[in-house]
C-alpha positions as CSV (number, residue, x, y, z in Angstrom):
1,X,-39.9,7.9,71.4
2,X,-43.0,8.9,73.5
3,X,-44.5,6.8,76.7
4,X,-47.6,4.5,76.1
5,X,-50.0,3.3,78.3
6,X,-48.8,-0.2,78.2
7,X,-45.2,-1.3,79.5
8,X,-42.6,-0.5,76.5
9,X,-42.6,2.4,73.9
10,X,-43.6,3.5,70.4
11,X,-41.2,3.7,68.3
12,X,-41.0,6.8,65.7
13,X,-37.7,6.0,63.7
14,X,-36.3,8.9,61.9
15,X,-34.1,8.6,58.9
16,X,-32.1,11.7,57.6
17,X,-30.9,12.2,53.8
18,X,-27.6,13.8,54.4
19,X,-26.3,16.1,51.8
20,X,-23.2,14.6,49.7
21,X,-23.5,10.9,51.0
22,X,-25.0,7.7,49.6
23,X,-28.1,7.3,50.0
24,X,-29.8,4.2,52.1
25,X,-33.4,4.5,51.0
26,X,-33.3,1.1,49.8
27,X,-32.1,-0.5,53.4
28,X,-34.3,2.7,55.0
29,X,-37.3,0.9,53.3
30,X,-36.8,-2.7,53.6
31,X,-36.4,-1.9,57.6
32,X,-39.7,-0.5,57.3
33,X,-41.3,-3.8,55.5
34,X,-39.5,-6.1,58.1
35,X,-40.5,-4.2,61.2
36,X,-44.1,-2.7,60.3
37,X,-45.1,-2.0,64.0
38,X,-43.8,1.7,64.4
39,X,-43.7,4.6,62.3
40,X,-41.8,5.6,60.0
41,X,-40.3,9.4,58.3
42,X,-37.6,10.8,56.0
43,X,-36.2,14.2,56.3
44,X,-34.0,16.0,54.3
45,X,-30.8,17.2,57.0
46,X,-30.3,20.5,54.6
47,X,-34.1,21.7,55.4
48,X,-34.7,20.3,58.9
49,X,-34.8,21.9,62.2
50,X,-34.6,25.4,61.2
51,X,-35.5,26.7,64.4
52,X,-32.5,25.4,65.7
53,X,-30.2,25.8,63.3
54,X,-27.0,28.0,62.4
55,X,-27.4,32.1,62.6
56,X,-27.1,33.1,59.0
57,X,-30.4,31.6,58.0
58,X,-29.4,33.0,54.2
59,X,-26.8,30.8,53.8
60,X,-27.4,26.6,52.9
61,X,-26.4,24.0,55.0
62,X,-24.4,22.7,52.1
63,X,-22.4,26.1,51.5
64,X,-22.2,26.5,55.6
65,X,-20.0,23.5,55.7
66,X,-18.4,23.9,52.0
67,X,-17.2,27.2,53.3
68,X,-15.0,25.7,56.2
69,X,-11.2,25.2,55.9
70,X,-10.4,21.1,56.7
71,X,-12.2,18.3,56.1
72,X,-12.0,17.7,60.1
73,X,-14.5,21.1,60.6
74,X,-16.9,19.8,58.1
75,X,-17.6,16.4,59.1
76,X,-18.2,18.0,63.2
77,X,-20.3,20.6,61.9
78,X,-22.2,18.0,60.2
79,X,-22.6,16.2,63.1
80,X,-23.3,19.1,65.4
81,X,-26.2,19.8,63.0
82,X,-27.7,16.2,62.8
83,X,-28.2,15.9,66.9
84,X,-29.6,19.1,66.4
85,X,-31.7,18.3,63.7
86,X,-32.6,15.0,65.8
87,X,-33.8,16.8,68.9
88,X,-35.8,19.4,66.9
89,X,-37.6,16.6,65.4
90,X,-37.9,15.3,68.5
91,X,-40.1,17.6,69.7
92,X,-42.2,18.3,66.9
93,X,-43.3,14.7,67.2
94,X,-44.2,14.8,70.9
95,X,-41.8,12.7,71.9
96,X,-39.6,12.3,75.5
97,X,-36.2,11.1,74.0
98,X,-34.2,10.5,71.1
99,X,-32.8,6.7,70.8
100,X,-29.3,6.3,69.4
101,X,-28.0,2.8,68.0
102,X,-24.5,3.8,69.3
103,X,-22.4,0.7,70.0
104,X,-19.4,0.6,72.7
105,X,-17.2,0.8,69.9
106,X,-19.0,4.1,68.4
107,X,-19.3,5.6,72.3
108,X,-15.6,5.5,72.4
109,X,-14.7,6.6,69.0
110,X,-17.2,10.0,69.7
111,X,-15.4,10.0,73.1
112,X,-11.7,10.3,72.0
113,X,-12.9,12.4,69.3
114,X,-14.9,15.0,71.1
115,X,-11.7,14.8,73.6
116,X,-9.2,15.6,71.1
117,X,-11.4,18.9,69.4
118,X,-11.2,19.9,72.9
119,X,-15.0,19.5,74.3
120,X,-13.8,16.9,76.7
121,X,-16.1,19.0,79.4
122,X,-19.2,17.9,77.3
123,X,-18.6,14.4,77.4
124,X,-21.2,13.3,80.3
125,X,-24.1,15.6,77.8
126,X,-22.5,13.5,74.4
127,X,-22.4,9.8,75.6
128,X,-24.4,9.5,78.6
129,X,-28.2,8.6,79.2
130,X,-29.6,11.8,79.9
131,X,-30.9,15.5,79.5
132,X,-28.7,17.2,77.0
133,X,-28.3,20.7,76.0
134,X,-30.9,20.5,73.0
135,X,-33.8,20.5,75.6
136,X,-34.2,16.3,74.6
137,X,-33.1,13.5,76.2
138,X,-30.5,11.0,74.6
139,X,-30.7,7.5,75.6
140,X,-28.1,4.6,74.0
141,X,-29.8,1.8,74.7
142,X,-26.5,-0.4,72.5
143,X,-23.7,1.6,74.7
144,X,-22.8,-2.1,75.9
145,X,-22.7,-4.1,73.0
146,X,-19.3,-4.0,70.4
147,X,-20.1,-3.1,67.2
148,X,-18.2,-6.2,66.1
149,X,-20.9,-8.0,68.1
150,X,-23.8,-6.8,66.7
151,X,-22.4,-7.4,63.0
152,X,-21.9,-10.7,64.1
153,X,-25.9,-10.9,65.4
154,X,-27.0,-9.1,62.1
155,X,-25.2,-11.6,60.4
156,X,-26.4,-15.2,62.1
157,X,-29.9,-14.1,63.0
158,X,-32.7,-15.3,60.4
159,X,-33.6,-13.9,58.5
160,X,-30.3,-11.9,58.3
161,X,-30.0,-8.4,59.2
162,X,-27.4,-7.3,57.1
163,X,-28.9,-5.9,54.5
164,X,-30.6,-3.5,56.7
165,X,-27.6,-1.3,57.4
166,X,-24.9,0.1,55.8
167,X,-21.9,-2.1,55.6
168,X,-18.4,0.0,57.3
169,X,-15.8,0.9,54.9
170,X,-12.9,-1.1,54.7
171,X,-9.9,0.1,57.2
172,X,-7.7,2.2,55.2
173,X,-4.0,1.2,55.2
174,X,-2.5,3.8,53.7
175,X,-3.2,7.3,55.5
176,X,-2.8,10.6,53.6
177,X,-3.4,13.9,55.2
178,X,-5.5,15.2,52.5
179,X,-9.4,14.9,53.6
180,X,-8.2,13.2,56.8
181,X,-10.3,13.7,59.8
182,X,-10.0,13.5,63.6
183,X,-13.1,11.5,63.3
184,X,-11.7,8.7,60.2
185,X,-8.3,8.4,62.6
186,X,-10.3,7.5,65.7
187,X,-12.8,5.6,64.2
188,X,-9.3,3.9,62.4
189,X,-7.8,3.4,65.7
190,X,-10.7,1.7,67.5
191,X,-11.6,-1.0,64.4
192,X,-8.0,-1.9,64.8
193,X,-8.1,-2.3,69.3
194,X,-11.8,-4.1,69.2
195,X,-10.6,-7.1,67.1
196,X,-7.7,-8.1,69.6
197,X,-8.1,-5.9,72.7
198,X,-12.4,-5.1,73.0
199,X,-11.4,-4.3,77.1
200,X,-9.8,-1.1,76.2
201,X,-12.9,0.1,73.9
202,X,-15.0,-0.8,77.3
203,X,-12.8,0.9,79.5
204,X,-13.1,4.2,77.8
205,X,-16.6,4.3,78.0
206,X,-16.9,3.2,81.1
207,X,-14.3,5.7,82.3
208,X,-16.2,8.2,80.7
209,X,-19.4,7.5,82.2
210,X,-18.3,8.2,86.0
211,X,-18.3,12.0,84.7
212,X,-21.2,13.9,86.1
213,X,-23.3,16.1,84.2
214,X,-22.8,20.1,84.9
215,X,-25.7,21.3,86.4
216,X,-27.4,23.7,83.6
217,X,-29.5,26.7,85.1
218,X,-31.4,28.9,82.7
219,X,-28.7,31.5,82.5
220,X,-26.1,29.2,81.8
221,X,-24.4,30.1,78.7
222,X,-23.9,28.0,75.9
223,X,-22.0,27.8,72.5
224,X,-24.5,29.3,69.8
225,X,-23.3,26.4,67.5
226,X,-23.1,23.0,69.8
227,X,-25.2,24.1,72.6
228,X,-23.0,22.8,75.2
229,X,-22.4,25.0,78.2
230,X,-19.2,27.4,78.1
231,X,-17.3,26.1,81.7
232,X,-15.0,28.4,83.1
233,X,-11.4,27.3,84.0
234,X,-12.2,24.8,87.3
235,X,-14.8,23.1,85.1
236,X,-18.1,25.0,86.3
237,X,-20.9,26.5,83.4
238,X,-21.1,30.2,83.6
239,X,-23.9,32.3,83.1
240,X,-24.7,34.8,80.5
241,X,-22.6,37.0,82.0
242,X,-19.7,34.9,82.5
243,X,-19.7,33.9,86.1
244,X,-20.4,30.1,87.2
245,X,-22.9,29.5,90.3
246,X,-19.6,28.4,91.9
247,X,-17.7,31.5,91.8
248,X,-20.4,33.6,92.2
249,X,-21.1,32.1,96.0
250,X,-17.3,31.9,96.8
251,X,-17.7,36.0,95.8
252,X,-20.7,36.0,98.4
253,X,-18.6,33.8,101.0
254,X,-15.3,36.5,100.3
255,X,-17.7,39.3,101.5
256,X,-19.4,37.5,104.6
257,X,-15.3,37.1,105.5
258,X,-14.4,40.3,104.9
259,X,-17.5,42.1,107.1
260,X,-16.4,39.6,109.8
261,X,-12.6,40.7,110.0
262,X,-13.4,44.2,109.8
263,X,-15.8,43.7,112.8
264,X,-12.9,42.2,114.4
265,X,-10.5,44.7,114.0
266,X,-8.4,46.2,116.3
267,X,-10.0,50.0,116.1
268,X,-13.7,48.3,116.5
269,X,-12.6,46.4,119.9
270,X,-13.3,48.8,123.3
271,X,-12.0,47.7,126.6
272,X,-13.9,47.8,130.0
């Protein structure tokens, strides 16, 4: 997305083939025939954003995720590399921020999820409107629509829009724990609350969105992987070397204390 001259923004929609998963070419192109105003690219998520990818540069994307142990690794590595992937082309393109479709319903299923692979700390950089760790800012312009509320607009407005995305698998009622993933459980859990309880989906987002962003310096450390910042145990990022801004100036406030006391000590003190 990059500013204009003119009130509003163009558009640059990206579309990413993602190794091992149907493809949506055909709804990728009839978006493009119904909404000819902005432009338009395909990239490949196995060859994209190489600059920012994974350390072993030797080793495919495909056989990087292959080579992990549950099906619950694979699908957040996947992810991980996809906002990555996003931002990198992001910037190539000149633009200021990367627009996600993510409904209230999606917000809370990434929330719970990212909660229960314990990244909870991360939450304000992975739902929120805002600078994120990728150097590009995210922006959710849906977070307050239900995803059962846009299906229902996709599916009334003329001429329909449902062709144009991919249609949800159906809810599985049988769950085995072969290939099951944090992510298919919540997203599971919150198909099943939205139909007869949509406050609660709300709620989580909205609790989620009083959490302030750490404060990222250019020392801060951050996970070579994800890119979020490393907090220490009271919640603050640390630096390269392990120490947050916080503790550092209670370290400097320790030693201002202790050079007063000592000036005040009994063996320093002469009477008249």
């Amino acid at each position: 997305m990059s500013r204009t001259g003119r009130p509003g923004f163009d558009l640059h929609v990206l579309h990413f083939q993602i190794p091992d998963v149907e493809s949506t070419a055909e709804q990728f192109s009839s978006l493009q025939t119904r909404y000819p105003g902005h432009e338009y690219s395909v990239a490949d998520l196995a060859n994209v954003g190489e600059q920012n990818s994974f350390e072993n540069k030797n080793i495919s994307l495909h056989k990087q995720i292959e080579s992990l142990p549950s099906a619950t690794a694979r699908v957040d590595l996947l992810m991980i590399h996809l906002c990555k992937c996003a931002a990198a082309e992001a910037h190539r393109l000149g633009c200021e921020s990367v627009l996600w479709g993510h409904s209230t319903t999606r917000l809370a299923e990434k929330i719970l999820s990212e909660t229960s692979k314990g990244r909870g700390g991360t939450l304000p950089f992975a739902t929120q409107d805002g600078p994120t760790p990728y150097g590009m800012n995210f922006m959710y312009p849906m977070r307050d629509l239900m995803r059962k509320e846009i299906e229902t607009f996709a599916a009334h407005t003329y001429p329909s829009l449902v062709s144009l995305y991919q249609q949800p698998p159906e809810k599985r009622t049988h769950i085995t724990s072969k290939g099951t993933t944090i992510d298919g459980l919540v997203k599971d859990y919150f198909a099943s609350v939205e139909q007869s309880y949509p406050s609660i989906v709300a709620n989580v987002v909205r609790t989620s969105g009083k959490l302030s962003q750490p404060e990222l310096e250019d020392d801060t450390e951050c996970c070579g992987i994800c890119k979020s910042p490393l907090l220490d145990h009271k919640g603050y990022c640390k630096d390269r070397a392990g120490v947050s801004p916080n503790a550092k100036l209670q370290n400097e406030n320790n030693a201002v204390r202790k050079s007063w006391v000592s000036s005040k000590s009994p063996d320093r003190v002469t009477g008249s």
